[in-house]
C-alpha positions, 0 to 999 in steps of 0.5 A: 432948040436942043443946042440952046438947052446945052448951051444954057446948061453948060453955063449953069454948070460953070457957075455952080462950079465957080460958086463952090469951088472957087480955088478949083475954078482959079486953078482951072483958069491960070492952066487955062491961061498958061496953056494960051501962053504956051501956045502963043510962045509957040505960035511966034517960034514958028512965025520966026523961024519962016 
């Protein structure tokens, strides 16, 4: 029970965020997406180098 109040927090939270700061949500998200970038960069130098 107590984790699906988190939960639900947690994205209550998210949405209050995107709907006031929505430059700062975007900035969030392109990090965000560049980090998975990186990594899956990463993730093939390794699968090449075997």
């Amino acid at each position: 029970m107590l984790r699906k109040i988190i939960i639900w927090a947690v994205v209550i939270f998210v949405i209050y965020y995107l709907a006031t700061d929505p430059t700062g949500a975007g900035s969030l998200l392109h990090h965000a997406f560049n980090g998975l970038k990186e990594a899956g960069h990463q993730m093939t130098k390794f699968v090449n180098s075997l």
